[in-house]
HTML snippet that shows the backbone in 3Dmol.js (N, CA, C, O; Angstrom):
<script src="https://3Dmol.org/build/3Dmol-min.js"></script>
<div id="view" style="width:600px;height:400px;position:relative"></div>
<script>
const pdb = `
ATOM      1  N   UNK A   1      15.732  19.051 -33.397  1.00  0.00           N
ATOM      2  CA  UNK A   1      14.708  18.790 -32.399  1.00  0.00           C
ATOM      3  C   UNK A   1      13.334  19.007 -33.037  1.00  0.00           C
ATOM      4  O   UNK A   1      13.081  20.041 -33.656  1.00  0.00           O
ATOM      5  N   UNK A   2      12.300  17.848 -32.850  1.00  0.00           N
ATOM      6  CA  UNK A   2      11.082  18.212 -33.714  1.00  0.00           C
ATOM      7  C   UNK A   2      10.117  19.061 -32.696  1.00  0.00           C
ATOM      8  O   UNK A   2       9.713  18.664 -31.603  1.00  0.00           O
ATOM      9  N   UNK A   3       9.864  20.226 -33.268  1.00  0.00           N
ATOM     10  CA  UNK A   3       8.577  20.897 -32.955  1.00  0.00           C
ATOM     11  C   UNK A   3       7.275  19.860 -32.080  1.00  0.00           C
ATOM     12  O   UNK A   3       7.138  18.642 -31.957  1.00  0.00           O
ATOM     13  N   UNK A   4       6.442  21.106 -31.576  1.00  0.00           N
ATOM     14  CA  UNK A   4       5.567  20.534 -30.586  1.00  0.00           C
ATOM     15  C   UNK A   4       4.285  20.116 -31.739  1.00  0.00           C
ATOM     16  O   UNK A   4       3.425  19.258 -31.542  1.00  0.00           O
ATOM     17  N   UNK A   5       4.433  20.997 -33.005  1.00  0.00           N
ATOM     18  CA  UNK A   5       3.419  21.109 -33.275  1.00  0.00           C
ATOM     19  C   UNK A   5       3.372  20.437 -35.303  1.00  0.00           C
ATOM     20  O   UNK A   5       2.663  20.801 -36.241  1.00  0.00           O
ATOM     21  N   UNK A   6       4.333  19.522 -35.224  1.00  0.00           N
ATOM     22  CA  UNK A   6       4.355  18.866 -36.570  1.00  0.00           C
ATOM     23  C   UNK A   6       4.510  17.588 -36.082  1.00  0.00           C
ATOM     24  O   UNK A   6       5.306  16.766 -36.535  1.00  0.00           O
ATOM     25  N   UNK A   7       3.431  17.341 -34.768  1.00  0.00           N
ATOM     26  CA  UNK A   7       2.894  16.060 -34.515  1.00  0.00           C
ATOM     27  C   UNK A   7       4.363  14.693 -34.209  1.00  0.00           C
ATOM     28  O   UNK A   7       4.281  13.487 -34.442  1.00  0.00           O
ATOM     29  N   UNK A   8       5.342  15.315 -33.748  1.00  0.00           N
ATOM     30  CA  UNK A   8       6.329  13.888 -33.721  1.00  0.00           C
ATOM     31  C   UNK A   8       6.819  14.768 -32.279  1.00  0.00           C
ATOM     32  O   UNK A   8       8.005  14.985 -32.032  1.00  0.00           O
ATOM     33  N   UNK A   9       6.036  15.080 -31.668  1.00  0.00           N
ATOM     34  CA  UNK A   9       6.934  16.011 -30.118  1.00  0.00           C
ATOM     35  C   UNK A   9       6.737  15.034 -29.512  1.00  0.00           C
ATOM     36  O   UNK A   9       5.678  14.424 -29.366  1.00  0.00           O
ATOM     37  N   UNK A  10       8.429  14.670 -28.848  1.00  0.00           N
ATOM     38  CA  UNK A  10       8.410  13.699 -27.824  1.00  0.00           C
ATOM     39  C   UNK A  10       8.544  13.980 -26.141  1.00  0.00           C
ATOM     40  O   UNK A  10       9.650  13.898 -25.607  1.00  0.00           O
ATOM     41  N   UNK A  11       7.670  14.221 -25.581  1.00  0.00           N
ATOM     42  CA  UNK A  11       7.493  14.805 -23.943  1.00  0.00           C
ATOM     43  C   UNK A  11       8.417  13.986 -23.211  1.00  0.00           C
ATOM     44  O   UNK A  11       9.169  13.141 -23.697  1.00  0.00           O
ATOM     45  N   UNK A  12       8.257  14.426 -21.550  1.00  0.00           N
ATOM     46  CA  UNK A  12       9.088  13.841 -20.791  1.00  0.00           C
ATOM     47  C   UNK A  12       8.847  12.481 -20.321  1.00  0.00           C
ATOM     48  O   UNK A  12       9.551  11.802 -19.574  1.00  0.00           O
ATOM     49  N   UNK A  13       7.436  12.113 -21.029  1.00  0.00           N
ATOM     50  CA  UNK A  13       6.914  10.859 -20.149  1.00  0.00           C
ATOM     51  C   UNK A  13       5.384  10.981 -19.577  1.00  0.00           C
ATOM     52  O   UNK A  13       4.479  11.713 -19.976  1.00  0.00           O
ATOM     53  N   UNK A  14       5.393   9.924 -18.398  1.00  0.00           N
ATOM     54  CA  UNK A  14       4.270   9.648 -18.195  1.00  0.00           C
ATOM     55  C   UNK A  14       4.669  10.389 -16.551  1.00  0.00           C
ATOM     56  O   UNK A  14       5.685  10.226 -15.875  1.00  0.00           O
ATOM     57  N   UNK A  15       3.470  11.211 -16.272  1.00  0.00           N
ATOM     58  CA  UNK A  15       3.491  11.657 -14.819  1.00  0.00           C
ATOM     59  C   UNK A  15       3.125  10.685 -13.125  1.00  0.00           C
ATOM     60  O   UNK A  15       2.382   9.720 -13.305  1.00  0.00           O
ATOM     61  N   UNK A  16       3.428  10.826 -12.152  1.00  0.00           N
ATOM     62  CA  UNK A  16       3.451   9.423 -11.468  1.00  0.00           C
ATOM     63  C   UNK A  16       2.052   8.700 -11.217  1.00  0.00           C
ATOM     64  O   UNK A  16       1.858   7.501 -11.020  1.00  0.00           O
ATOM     65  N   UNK A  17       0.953   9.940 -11.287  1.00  0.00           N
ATOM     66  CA  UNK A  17      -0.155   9.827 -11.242  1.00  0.00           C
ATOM     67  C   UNK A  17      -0.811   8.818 -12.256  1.00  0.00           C
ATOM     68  O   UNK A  17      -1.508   7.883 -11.862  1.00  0.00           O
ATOM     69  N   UNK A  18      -0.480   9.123 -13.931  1.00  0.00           N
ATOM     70  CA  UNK A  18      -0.796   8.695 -14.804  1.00  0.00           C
ATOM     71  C   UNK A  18      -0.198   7.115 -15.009  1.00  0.00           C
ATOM     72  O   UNK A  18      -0.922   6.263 -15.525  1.00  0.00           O
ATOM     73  N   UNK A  19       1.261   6.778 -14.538  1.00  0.00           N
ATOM     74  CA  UNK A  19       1.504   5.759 -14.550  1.00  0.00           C
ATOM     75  C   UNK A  19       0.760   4.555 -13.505  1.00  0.00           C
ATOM     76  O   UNK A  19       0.603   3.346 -13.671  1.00  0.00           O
ATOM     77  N   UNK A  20       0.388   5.472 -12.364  1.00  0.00           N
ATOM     78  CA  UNK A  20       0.297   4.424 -11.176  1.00  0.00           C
ATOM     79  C   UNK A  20      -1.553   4.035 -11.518  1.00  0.00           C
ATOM     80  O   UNK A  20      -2.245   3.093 -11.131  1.00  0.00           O
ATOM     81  N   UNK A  21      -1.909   5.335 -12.471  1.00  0.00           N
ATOM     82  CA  UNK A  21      -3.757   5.228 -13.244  1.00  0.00           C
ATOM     83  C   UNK A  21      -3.109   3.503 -14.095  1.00  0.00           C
ATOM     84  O   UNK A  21      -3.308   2.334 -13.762  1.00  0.00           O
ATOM     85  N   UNK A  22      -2.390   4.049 -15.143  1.00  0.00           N
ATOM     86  CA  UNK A  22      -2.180   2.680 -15.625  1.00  0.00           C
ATOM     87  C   UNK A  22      -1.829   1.435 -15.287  1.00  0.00           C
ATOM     88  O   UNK A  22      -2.022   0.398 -15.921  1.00  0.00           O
ATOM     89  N   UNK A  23      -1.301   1.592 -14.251  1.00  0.00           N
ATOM     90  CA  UNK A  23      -0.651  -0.009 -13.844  1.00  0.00           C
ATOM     91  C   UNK A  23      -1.838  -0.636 -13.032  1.00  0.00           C
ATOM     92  O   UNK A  23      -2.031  -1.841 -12.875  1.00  0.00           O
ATOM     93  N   UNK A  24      -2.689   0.518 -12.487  1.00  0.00           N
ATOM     94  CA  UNK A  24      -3.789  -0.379 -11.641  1.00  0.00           C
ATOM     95  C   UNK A  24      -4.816  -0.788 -12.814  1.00  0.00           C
ATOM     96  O   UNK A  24      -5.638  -1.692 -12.661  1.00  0.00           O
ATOM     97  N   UNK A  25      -4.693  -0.049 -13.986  1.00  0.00           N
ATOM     98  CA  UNK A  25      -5.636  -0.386 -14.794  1.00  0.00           C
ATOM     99  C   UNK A  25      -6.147  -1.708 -14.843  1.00  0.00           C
ATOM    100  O   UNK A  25      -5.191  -2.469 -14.697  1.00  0.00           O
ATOM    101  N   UNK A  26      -7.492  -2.510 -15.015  1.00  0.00           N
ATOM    102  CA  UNK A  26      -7.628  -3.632 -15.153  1.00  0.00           C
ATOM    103  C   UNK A  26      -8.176  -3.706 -16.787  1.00  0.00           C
ATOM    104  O   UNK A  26      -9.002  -4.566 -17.095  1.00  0.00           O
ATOM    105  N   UNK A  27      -7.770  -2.963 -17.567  1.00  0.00           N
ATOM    106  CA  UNK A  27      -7.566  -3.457 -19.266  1.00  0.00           C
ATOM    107  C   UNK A  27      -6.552  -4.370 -19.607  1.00  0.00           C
ATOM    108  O   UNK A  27      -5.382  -4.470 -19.238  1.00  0.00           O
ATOM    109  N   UNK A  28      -7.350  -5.110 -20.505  1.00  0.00           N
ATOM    110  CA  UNK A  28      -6.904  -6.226 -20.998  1.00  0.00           C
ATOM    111  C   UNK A  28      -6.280  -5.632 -21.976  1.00  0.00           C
ATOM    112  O   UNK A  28      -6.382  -4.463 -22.346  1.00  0.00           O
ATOM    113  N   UNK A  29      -5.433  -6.733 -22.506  1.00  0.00           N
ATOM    114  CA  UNK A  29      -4.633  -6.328 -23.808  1.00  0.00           C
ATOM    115  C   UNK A  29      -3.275  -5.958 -24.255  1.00  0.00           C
ATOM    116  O   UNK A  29      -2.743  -5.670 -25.327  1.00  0.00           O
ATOM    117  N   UNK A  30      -2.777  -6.124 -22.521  1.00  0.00           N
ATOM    118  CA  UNK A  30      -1.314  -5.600 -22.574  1.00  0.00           C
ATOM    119  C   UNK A  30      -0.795  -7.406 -21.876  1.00  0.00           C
ATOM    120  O   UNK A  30      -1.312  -8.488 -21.595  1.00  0.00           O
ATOM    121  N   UNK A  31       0.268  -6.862 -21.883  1.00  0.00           N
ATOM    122  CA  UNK A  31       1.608  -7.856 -21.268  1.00  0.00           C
ATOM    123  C   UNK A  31       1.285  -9.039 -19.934  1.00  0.00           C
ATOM    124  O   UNK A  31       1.681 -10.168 -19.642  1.00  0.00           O
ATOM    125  N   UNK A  32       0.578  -8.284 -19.511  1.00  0.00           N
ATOM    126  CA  UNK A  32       0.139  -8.890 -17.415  1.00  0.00           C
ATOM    127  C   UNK A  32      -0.807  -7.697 -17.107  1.00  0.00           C
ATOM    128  O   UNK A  32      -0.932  -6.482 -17.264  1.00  0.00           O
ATOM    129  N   UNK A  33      -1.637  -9.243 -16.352  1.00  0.00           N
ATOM    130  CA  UNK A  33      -2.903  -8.271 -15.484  1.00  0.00           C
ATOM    131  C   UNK A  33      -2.616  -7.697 -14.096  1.00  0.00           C
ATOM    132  O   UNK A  33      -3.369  -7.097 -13.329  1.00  0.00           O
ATOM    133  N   UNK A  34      -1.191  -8.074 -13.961  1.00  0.00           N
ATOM    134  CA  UNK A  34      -0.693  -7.708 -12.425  1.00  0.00           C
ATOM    135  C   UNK A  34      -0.144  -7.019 -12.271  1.00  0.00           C
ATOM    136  O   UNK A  34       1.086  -7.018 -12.211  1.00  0.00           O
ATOM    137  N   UNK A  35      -1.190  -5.817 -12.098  1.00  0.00           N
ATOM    138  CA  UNK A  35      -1.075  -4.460 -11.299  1.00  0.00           C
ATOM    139  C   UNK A  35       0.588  -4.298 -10.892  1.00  0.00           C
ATOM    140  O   UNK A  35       1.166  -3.479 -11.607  1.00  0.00           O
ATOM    141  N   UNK A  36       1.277  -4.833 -10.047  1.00  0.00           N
ATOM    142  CA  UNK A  36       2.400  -4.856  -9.593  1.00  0.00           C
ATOM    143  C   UNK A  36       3.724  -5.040 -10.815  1.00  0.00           C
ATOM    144  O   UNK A  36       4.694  -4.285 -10.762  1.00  0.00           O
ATOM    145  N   UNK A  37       3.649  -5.780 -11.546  1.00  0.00           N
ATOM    146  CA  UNK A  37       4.352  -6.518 -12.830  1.00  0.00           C
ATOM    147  C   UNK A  37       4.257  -5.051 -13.771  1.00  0.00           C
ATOM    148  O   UNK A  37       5.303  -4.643 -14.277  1.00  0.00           O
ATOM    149  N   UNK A  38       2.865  -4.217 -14.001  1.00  0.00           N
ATOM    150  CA  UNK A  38       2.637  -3.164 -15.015  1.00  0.00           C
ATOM    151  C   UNK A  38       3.165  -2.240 -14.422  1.00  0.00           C
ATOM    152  O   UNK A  38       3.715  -1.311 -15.014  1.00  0.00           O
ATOM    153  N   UNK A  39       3.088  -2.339 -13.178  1.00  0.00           N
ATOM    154  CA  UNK A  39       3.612  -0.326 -12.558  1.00  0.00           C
ATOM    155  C   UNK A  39       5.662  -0.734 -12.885  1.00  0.00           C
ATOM    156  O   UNK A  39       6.458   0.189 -13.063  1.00  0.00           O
ATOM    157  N   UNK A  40       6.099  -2.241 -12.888  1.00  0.00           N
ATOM    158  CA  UNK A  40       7.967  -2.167 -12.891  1.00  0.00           C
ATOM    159  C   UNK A  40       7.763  -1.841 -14.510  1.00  0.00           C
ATOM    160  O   UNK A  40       8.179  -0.751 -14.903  1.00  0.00           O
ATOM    161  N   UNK A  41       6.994  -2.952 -15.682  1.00  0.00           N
ATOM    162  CA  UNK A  41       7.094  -2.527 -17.189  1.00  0.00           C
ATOM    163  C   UNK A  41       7.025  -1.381 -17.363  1.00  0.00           C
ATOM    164  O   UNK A  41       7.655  -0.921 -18.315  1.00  0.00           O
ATOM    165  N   UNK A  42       6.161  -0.399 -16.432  1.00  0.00           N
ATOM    166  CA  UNK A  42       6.005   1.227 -17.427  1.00  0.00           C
ATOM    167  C   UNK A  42       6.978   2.380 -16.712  1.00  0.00           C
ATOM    168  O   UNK A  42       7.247   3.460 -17.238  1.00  0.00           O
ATOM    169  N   UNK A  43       7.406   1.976 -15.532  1.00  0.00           N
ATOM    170  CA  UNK A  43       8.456   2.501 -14.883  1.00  0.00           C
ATOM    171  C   UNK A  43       9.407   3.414 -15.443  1.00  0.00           C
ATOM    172  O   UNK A  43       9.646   4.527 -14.975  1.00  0.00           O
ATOM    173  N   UNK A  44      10.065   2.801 -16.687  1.00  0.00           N
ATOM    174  CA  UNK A  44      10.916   3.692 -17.919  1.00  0.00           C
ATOM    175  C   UNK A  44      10.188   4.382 -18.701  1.00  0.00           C
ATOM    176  O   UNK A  44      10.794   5.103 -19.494  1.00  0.00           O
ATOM    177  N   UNK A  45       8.983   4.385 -18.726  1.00  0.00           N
ATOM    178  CA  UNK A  45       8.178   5.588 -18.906  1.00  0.00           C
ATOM    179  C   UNK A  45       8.147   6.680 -17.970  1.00  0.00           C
ATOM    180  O   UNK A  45       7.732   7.748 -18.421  1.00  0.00           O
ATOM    181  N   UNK A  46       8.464   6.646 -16.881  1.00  0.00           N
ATOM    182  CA  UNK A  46       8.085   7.789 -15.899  1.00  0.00           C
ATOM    183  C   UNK A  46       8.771   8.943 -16.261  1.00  0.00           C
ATOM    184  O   UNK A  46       9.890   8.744 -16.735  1.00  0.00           O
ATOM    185  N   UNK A  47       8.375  10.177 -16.159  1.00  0.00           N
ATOM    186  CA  UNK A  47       8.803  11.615 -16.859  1.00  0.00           C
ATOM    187  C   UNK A  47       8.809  12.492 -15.445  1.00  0.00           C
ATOM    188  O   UNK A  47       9.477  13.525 -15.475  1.00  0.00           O
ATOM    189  N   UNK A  48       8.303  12.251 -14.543  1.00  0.00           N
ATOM    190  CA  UNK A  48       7.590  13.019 -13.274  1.00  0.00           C
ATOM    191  C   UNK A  48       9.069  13.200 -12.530  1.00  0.00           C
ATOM    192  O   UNK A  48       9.750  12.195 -12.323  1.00  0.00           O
ATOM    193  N   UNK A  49       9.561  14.580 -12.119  1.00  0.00           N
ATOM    194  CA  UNK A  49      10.536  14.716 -11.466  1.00  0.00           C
ATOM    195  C   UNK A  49      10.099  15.451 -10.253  1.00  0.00           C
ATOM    196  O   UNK A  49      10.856  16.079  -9.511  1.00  0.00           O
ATOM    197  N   UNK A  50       8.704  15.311 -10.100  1.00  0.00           N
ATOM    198  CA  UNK A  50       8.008  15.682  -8.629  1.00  0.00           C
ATOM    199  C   UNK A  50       7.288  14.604  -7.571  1.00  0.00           C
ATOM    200  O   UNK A  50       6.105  14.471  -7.258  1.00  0.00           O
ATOM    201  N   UNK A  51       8.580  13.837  -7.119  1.00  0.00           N
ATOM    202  CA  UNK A  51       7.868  12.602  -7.150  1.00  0.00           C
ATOM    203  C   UNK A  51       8.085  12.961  -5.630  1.00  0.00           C
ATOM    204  O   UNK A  51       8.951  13.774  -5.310  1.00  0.00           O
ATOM    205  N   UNK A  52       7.241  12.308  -4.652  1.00  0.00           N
ATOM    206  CA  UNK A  52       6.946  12.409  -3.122  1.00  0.00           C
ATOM    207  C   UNK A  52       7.736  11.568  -2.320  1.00  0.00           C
ATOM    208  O   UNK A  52       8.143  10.478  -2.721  1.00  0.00           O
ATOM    209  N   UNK A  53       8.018  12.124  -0.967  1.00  0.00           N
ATOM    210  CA  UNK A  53       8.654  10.311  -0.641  1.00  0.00           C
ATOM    211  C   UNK A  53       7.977   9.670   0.419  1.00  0.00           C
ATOM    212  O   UNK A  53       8.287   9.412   1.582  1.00  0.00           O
ATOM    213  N   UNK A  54       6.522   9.392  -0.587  1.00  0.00           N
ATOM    214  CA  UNK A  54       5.653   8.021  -0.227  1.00  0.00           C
ATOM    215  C   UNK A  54       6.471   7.411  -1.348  1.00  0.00           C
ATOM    216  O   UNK A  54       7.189   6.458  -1.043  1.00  0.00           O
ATOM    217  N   UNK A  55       6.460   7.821  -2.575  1.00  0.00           N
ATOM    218  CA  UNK A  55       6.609   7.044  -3.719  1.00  0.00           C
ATOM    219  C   UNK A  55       7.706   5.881  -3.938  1.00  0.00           C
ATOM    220  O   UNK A  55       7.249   4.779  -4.238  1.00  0.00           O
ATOM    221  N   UNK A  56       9.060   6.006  -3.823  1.00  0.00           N
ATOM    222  CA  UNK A  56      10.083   5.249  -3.456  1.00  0.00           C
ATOM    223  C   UNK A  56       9.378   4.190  -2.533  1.00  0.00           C
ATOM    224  O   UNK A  56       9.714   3.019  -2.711  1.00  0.00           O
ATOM    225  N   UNK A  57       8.376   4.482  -1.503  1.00  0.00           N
ATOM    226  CA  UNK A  57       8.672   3.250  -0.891  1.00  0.00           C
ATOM    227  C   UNK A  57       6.986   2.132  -1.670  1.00  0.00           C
ATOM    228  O   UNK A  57       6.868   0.909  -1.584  1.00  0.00           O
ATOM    229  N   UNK A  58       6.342   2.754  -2.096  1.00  0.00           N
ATOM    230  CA  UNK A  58       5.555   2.083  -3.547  1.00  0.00           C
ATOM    231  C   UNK A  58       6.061   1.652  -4.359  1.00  0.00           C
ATOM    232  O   UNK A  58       5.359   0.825  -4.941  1.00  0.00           O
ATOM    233  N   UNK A  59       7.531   1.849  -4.980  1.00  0.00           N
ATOM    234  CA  UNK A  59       7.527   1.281  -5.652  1.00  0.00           C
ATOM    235  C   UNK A  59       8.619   0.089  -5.207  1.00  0.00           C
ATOM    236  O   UNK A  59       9.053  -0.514  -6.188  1.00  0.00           O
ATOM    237  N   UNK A  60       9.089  -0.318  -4.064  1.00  0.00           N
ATOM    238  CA  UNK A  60       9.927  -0.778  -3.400  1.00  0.00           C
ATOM    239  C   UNK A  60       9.131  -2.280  -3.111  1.00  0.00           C
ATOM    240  O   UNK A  60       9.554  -3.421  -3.296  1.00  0.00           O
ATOM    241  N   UNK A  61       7.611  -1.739  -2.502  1.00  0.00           N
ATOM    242  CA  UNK A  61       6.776  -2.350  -2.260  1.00  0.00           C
ATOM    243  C   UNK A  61       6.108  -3.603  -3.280  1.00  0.00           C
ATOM    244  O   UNK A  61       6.017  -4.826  -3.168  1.00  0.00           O
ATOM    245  N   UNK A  62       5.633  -2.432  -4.494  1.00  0.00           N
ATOM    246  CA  UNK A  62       5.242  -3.862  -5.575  1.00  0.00           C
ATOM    247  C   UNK A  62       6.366  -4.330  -6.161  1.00  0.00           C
ATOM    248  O   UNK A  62       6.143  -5.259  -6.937  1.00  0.00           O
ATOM    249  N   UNK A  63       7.732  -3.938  -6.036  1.00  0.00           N
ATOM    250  CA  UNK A  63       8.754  -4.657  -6.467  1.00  0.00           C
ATOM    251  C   UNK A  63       8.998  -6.059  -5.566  1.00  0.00           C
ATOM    252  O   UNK A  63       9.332  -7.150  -6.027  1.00  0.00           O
ATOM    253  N   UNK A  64       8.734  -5.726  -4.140  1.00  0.00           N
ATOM    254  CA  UNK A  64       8.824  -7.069  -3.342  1.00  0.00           C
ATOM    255  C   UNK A  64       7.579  -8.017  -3.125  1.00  0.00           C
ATOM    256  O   UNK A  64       7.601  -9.100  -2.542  1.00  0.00           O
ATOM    257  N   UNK A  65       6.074  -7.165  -3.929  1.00  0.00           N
ATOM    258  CA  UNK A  65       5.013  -7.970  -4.055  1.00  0.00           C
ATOM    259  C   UNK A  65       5.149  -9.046  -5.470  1.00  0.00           C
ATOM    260  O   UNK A  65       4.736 -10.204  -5.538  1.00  0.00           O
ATOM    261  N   UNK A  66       5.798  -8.322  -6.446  1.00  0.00           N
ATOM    262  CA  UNK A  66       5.893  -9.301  -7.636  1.00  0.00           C
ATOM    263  C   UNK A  66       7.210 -10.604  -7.700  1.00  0.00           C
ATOM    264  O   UNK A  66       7.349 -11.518  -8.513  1.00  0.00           O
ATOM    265  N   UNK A  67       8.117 -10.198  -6.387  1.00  0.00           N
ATOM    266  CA  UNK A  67       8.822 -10.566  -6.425  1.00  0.00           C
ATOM    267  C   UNK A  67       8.581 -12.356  -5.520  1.00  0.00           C
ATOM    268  O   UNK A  67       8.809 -13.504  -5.902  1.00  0.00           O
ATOM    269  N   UNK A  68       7.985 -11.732  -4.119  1.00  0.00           N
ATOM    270  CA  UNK A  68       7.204 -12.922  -3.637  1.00  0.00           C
ATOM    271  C   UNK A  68       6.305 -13.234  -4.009  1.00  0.00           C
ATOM    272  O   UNK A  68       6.320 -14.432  -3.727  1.00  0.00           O
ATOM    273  N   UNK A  69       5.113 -12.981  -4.655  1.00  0.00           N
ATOM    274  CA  UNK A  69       3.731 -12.900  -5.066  1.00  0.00           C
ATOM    275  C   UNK A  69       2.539 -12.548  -4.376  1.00  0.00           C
ATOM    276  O   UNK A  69       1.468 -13.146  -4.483  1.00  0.00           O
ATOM    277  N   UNK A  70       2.773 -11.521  -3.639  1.00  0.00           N
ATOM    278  CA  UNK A  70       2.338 -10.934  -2.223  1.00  0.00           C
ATOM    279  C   UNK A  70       1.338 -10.136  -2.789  1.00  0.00           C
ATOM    280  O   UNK A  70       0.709 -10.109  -3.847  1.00  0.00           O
ATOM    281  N   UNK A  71       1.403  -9.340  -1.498  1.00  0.00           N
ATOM    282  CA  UNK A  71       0.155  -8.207  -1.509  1.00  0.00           C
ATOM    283  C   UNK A  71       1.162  -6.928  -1.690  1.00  0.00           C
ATOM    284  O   UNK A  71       2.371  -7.122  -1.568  1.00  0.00           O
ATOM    285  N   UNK A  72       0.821  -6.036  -1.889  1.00  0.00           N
ATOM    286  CA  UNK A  72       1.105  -4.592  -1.389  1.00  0.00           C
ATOM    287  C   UNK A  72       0.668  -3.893  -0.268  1.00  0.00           C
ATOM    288  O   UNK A  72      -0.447  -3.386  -0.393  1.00  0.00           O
ATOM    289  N   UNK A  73       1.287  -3.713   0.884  1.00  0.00           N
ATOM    290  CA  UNK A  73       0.439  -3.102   1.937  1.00  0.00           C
ATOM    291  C   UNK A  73       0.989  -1.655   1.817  1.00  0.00           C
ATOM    292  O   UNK A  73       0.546  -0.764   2.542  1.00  0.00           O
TER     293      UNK A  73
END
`;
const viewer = $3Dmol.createViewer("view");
viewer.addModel(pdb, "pdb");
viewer.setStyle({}, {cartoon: {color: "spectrum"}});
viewer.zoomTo();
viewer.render();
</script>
C-alpha cells in the first residue's frame, strides 16, 4: 500500500459536493458541456459515503434529463 506521503496516495475519491462543483462546471476542455452528461461521467469517481437522500433523487433526475434532453427540476 503506497504511503500518503511519497506522493502516489490514492484517496477515496471525489466528495458529493466536489463532484456536483464539477459537473456544473462550465470549463471547457473535457468530454461534454452538459452539466447532466458530466455529473453520470464522474459518478465512478464519487468517494462520499455521506451522501443525503436529496441526492439519489439528483442523480435519478439528470439521468432522466440526459436521457430525454430535458431540464432538471
Amino acid at each position: 500500500m503506497p504511503r500518503a506521503d511519497d506522493g502516489h496516495f490514492i484517496g477515496p475519491g471525489l466528495s458529493w459536493p466536489k463532484l456536483i462543483r464539477a459537473a456544473d462546471s462550465g470549463l471547457s476542455g473535457g468530454s461534454t458541456t452538459n452539466p447532466h452528461a458530466r455529473l453520470l461521467l464522474l459518478l465512478p469517481a464519487l468517494g462520499d459515503d455521506a451522501l443525503s437522500d436529496d441526492d439519489a433523487p439528483s442523480i435519478a433526475c439528470r439521468r432522466r434529463a440526459r436521457l430525454h434532453r430535458g431540464r432538471c427540476t
